[in-house]
Phi, psi and omega in degrees: 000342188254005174278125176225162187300108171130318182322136167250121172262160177255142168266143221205080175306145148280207168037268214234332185282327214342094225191144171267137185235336169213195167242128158257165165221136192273135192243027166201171158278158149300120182225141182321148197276094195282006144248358171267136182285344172285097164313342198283311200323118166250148173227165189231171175230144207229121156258132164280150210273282217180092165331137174267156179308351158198157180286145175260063221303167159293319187297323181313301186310287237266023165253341199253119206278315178313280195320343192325312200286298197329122153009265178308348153311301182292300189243052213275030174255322147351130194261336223202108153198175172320149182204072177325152160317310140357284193281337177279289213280356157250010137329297188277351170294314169267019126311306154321353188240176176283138172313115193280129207275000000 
């Protein structure tokens, strides 16, 4: 509910890959999910941005003692959450590096 028009977002694969893999930008507010029966559901319409220079794995965040706190560490079932200014620019750093062996 707190994602608005403008907003930059990180894209974040599940299932076999889970890796952050790119940049969005949400082009709408959050508005009720018009298939879900549950009113509280909200959805957002999203454009992709910009692929990162490489996926970004969960194991890699859960390696990085800084990221410890980030969500998606903590709760990687979350669908939708917070992201510090931190926590991003030390994503896109490690996008940015060679892929750990």
């Amino acid at each position: 509910r707190a994602v608005t028009r403008g907003d930059r977002l990180l894209v974040y694969h599940t299932g076999d890959e889970r890796a952050v893999i790119g940049i969005a930008e949400a082009v709408s507010d959050a508005y009720p999910d018009p298939k879900a029966k549950d009113a509280r559901a909200v959805v957002i319409d999203l454009e992709a941005r910009t692929r990162l220079p490489r996926p970004v794995t969960l194991a890699e965040l859960k390696a990085i003692p800084a990221l410890a706190a980030f969500p998606l560490v903590r709760l990687p079932r979350l669908s939708v959450m917070p992201v510090s200014a931190a926590e991003w620019r030390e994503i896109e750093r490690l996008a940015k590096t060679a892929s750990p062996q």
